[in-house]
C-alpha positions in Angstrom: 0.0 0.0 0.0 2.8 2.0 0.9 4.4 1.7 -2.1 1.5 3.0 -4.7 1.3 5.7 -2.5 4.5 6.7 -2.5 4.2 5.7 -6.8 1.1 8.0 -7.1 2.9 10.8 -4.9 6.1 10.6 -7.3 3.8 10.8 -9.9 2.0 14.0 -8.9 5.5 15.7 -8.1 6.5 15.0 -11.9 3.2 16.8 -12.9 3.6 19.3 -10.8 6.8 20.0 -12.2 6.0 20.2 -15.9 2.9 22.5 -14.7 5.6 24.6 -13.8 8.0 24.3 -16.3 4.8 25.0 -18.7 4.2 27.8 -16.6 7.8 29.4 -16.2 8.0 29.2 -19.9 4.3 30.5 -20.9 5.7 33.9 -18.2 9.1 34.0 -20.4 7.5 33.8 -23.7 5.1 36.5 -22.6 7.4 38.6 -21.3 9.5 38.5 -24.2 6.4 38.9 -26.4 5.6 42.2 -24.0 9.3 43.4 -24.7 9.2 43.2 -28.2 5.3 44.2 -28.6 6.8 48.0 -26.4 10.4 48.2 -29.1 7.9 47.7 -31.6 5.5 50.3 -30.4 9.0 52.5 -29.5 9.8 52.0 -33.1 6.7 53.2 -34.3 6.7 55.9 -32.1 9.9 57.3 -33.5 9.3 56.4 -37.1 6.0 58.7 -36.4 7.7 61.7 -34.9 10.1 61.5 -37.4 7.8 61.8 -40.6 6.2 64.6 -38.4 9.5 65.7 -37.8 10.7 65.4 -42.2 7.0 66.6 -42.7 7.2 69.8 -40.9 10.6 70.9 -42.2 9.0 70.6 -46.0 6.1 72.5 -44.7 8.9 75.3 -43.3 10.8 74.5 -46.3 7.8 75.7 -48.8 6.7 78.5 -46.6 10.1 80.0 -46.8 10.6 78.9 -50.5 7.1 80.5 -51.3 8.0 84.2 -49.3 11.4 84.6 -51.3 10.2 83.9 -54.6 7.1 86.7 -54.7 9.3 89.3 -55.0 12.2 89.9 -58.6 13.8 92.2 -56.4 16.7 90.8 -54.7 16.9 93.2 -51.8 13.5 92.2 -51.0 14.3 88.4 -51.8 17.0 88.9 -49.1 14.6 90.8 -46.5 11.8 88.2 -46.8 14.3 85.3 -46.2 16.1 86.8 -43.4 12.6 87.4 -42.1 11.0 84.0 -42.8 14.0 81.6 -42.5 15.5 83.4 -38.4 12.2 82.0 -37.0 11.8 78.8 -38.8 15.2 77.5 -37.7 14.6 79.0 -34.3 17.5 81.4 -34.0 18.5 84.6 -32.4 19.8 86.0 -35.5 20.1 85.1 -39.2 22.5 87.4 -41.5 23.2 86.9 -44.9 26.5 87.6 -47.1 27.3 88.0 -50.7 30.4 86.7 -52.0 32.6 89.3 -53.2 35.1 86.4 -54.7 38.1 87.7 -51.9 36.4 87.8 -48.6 33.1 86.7 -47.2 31.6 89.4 -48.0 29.8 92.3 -45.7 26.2 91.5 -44.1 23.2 92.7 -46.7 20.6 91.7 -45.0 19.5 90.5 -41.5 16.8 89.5 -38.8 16.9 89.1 -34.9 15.1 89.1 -32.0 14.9 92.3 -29.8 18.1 92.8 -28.5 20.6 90.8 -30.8 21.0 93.0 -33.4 24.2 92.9 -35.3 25.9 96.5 -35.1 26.7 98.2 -39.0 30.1 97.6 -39.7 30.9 94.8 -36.9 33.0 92.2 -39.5 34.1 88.7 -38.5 37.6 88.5 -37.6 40.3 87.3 -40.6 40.9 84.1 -39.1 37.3 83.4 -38.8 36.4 84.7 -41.8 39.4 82.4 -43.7 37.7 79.1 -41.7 34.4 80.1 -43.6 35.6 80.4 -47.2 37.6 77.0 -46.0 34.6 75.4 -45.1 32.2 76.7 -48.0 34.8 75.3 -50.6 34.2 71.8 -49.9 30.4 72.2 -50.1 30.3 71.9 -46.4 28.0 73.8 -43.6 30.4 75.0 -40.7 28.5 74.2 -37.7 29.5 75.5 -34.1 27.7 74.1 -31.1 30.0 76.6 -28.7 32.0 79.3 -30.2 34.2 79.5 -27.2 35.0 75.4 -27.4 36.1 75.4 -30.8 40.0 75.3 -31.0 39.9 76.5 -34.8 38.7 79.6 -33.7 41.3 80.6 -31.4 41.1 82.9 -28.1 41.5 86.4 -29.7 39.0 85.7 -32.2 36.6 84.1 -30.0 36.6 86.9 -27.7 35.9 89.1 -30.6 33.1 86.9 -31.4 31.4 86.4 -28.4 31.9 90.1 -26.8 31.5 92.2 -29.2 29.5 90.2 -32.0 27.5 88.5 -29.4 28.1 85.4 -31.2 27.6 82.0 -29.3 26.7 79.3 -31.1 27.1 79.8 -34.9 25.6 77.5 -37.8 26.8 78.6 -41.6 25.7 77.2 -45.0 27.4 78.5 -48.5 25.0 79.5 -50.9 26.2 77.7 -54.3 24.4 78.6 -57.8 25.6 77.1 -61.3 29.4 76.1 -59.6 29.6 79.5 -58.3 29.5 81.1 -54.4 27.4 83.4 -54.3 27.3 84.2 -50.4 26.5 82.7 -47.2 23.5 82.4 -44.8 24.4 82.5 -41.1 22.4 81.9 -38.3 23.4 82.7 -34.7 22.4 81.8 -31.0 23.2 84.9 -29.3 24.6 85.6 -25.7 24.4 81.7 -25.4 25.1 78.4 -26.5 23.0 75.7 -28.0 23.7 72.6 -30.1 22.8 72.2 -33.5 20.7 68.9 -34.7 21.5 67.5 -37.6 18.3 67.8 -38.9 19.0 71.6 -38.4 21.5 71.4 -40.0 20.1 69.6 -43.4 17.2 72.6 -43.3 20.0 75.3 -43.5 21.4 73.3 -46.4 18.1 73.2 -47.6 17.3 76.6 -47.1 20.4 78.0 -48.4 20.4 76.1 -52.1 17.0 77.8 -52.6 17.9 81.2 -51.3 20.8 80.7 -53.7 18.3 80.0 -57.0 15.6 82.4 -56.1 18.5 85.2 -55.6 19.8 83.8 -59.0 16.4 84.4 -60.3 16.0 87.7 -59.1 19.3 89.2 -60.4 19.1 87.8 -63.4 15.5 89.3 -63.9 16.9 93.0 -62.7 19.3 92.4 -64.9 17.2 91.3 -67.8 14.8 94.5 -66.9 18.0 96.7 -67.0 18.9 95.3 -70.5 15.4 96.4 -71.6 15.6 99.7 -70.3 18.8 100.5 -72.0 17.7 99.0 -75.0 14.2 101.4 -74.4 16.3 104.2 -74.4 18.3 103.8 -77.1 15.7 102.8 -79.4 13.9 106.1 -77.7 17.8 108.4 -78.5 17.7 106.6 -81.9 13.8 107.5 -83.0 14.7 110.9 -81.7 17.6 111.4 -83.9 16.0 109.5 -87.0 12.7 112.3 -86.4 14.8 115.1 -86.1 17.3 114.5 -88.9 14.2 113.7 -91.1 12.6 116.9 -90.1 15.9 119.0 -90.8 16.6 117.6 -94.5 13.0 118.0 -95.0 13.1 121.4 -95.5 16.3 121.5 -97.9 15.1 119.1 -100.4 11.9 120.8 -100.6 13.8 123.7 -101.6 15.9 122.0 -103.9 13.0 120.5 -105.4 11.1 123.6 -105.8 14.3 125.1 -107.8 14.7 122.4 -109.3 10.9 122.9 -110.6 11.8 126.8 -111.2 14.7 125.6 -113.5 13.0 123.2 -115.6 10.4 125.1 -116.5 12.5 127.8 -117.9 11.4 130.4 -115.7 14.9 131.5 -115.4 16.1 131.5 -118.7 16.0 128.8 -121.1 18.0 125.5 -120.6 19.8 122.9 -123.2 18.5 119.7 -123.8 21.6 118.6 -122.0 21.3 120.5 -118.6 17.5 119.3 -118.6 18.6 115.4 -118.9 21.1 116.8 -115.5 18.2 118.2 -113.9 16.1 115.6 -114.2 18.6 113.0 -112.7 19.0 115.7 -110.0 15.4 115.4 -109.9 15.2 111.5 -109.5 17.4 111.3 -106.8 16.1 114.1 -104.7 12.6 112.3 -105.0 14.2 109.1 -103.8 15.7 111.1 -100.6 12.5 112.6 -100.3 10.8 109.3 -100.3 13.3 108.1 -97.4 12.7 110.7 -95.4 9.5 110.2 -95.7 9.4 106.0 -94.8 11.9 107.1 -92.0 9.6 109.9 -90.2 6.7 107.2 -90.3 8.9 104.4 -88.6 9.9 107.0 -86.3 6.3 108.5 -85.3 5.2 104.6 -85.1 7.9 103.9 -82.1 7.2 107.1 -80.6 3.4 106.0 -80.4 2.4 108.8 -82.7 0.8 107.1 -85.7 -0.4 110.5 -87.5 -3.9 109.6 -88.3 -6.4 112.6 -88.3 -9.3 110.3 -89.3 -10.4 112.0 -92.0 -13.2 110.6 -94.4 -11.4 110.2 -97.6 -11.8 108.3 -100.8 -9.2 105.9 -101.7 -9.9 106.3 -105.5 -8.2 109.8 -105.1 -5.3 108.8 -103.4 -4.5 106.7 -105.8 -5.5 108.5 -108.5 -2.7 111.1 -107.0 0.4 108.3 -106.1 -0.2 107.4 -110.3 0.4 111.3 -111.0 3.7 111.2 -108.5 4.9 108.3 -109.7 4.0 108.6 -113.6 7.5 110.0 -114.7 9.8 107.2 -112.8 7.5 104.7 -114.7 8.3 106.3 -117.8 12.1 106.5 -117.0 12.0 102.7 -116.5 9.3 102.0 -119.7 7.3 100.2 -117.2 3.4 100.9 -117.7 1.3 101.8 -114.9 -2.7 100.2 -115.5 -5.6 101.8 -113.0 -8.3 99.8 -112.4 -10.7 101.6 -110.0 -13.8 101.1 -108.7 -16.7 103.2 -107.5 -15.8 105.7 -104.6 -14.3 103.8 -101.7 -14.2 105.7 -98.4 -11.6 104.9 -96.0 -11.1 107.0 -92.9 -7.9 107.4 -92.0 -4.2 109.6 -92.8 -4.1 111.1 -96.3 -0.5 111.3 -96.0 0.2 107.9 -95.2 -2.3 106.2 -97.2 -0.2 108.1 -99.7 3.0 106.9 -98.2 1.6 103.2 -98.3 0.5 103.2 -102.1 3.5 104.7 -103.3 5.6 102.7 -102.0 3.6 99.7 -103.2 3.8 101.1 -106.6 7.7 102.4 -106.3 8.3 99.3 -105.2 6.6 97.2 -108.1 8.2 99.5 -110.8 11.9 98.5 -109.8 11.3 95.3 -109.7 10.0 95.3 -113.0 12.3 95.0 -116.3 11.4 97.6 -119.2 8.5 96.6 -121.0 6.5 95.1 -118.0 3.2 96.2 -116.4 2.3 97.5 -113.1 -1.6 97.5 -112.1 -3.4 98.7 -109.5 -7.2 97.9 -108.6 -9.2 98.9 -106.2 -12.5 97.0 -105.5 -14.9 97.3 -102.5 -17.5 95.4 -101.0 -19.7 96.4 -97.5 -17.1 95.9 -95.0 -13.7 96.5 -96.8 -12.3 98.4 -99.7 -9.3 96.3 -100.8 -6.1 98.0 -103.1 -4.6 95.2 -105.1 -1.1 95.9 -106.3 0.2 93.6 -109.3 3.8 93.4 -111.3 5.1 91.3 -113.6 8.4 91.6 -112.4 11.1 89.0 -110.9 9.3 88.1 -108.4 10.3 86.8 -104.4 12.0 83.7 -103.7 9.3 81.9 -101.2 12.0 81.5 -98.2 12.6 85.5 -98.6 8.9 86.1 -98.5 8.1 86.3 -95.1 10.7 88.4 -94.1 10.1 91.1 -96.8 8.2 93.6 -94.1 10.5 93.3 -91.9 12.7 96.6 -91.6 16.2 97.0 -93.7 15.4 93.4 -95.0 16.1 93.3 -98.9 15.8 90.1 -100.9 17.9 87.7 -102.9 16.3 89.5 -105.9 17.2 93.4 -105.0 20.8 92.3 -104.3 20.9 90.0 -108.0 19.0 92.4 -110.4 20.8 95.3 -108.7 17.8 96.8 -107.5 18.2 100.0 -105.2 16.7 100.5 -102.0 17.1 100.6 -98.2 14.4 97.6 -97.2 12.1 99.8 -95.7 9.7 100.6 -98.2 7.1 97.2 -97.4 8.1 97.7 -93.5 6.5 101.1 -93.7 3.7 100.4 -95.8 2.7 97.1 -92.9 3.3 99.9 -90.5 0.5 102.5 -92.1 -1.7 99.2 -92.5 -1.4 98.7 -88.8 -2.4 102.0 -88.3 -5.8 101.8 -90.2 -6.4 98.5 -89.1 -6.1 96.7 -92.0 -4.7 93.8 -93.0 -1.9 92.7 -95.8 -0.7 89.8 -98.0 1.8 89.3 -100.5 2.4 86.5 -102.7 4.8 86.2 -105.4 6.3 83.5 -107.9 10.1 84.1 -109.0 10.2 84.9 -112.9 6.4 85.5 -112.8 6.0 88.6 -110.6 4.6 89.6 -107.3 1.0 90.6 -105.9 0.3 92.3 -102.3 -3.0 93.0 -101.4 -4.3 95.6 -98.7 -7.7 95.7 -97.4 -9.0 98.3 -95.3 -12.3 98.4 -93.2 -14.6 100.8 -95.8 -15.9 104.2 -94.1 -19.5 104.7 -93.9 -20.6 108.5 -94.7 -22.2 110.6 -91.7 -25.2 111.0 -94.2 -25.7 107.0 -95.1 -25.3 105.9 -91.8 -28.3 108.0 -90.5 -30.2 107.2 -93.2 
């Protein structure tokens, strides 16, 4: 009996015992499954703050990005980072440099809090200054956690930089554009030192590459604007001087003109056959240099915004019944014929003089650029809205790669230059010009060897009388 007592009591021990064993290890894996369950909810913690962390500095990152790039002025680029970027970073002070390409430059622009404010003139001490450029040419940030512990610095400059720049802690980023230093931006603890993370460290960086470009940006717009200006001003000087020396050789060949008139009409004395073939060439020529003084004082008014329209109610049939009259005698020195095809009246309202302007040098232009023999018509024809002048040669014609550049100013085609065709180019520029004026609209087409069309339309005046009827 005793002994399946003692049997059953062994037997109850060795359950105990793996009850316990169970139970020691059911406490171990639990505890270990409680350890890792708080790493893993440490881990999460800190991969959370920092996202919040990464996710806040883009916020501060845009905010300052979006303040220095609403102004083109770079002062005011400068003033709005100093202002935007001293409190982001959490700084006493923030000062910013330009690079001269010698030193580190003198302070341009800065922000503190009340009471930090860097004195005018105050400059970093050589040795400092020399640890800066160091620093900045390996596209490094010089960070200070405590100006007085750094032994680069040294004790005469760190007294300098702590007592009389107020300058404890002091966190520097180079601001690199295109390969080139273009300055530095500085931040400061002042009185006092702190360290700096490394996360505040990689915002600086940050901070300073876009300062760099949107600076970039900005000078290179106040340079662009500056370029303008001068360019402004000297077209200004040079339509100034074109106007004015237009004007003063107006009145001269009108004079010689007029004598020129006087002498071939005898009315002082009669004149060989010979000395009238030397007038008349005197003649030609001064009408030629009447006519570029002419194109030239329309270019000039049209820079200077004067376009010289009076609006007058005119007919177009008379204008170029006149331009025919004009230009009747350089027809007849090429042997070129000159056909009118007109139409009933067509009222235009507009400049007399230029629509003038604009129809002789259509027709000027026709006649030299056709050879002797050829025809040059003109024919007007007009509908409700438009009365439409339709120029037509039978000269050379245009090459088709020259015939979109043929209103520009001074341009003078393949054809001029190879049939030795006089001319200064502007005689088409001005007649687009006078088109613009009346807000009309132009066309040209031409086939080489064949001969050249250009077609103006013009909106068609309606008389006082037929509209109120």
């Amino acid at each position: 009996m005793t002994s399946e007592a003692d049997e059953e009591i062994a037997l109850l021990r060795r359950q105990l015992e793996r009850e316990r064993r169970a139970r020691t290890t059911a406490e171990t894996v639990g505890e270990q499954s409680t350890a890792q369950l708080y790493d893993a909810v440490v881990q999460l913690q800190q991969a959370e703050a920092e996202l919040r962390a990464r996710a806040e500095q883009q916020a501060q990152l845009r905010l300052v990005a979006g303040l220095v790039r609403q102004d083109l002025d770079p002062q005011a680029v400068l003033r709005r980072a100093v202002t935007a970027i001293g409190p982001v970073v959490q700084a006493d002070r923030c000062v910013i440099r330009l690079a001269d390409g010698v030193s580190i430059g003198s302070v341009v622009e800065q922000w503190s809090l009340p009471g930090c404010h860097l004195a005018a003139g105050l400059e970093v001490p050589p040795a400092f200054a020399g640890l800066c450029l160091e620093t900045a040419h390996r596209r490094e940030t010089l960070s200070i956690d405590d100006v007085t512990a750094d032994p680069r610095i040294g004790p005469e400059n760190t007294a300098h930089l702590v007592d009389v720049m107020g300058i404890g802690s002091y966190l520097g980023a180079p601001m690199w554009v295109a390969g080139k230093l273009v300055g530095w931006l500085a931040l400061h603890a002042v009185r006092t030192s702190r360290p700096w993370s490394p996360d505040r460290r990689a915002l600086v960086e940050q901070l300073a590459s876009d300062l760099g470009s949107a600076l970039s940006q900005a000078q290179a717009y106040r340079h662009m604007t500056e370029a303008v200006e001068h360019l402004e001003e000297a077209n200004r000087v040079k339509s100034e001087l074109v106007s004015t020396v237009s004007h003063e050789l107006r009145t001269p060949l009108a004079s010689i003109n007029g004598y020129l008139e006087v002498l071939a009409d005898e009315d002082l004395g009669a004149i060989t056959d010979r000395q009238r073939r030397v007038i008349e060439v005197i003649s030609r020529n001064g009408d030629r240099l009447a006519s570029l003084v002419e194109n030239l004082l329309t270019l000039a008014r049209s820079d200077s915004g004067e376009t010289g329209i009076d609006h007058t109610l005119l007919d177009l049939v008379e204008v170029v019944r006149e331009s025919h009259r004009v230009l009747e005698p350089a027809a007849q020195a090429g042997q070129v014929s000159v056909r009118v095809v007109e139409s009933a009246p067509s009222p235009v309202r507009g400049s007399r003089d230029e629509l003038e302007r604009l129809v002789i040098n259509l027709v000027s232009n026709a006649i030299k650029f056709t050879p002797a023999g050829g025809e040059v018509s003109l024919q007007l024809t007009t509908t409700e809205d438009h009365v439409t002048l339709t120029v037509a040669d039978t000269g050379v014609g245009i090459a088709a790669e020259d015939v979109p550049l043929v209103f520009d100013r001074f341009y003078r085609a393949q054809s001029a230059t190879t049939n030795a065709v006089q001319g200064t180019g502007l005689g088409l520029a001005v007649v687009r010009t006078i088109v613009d004026h009346h807000a009309g609209h132009i066309e040209l087409t031409s086939e080489p060897d064949a001969g050249t069309r250009v077609r103006v339309r013009l909106p068609r005046a309606v008389p006082a009388g037929a509209a109120s009827a």
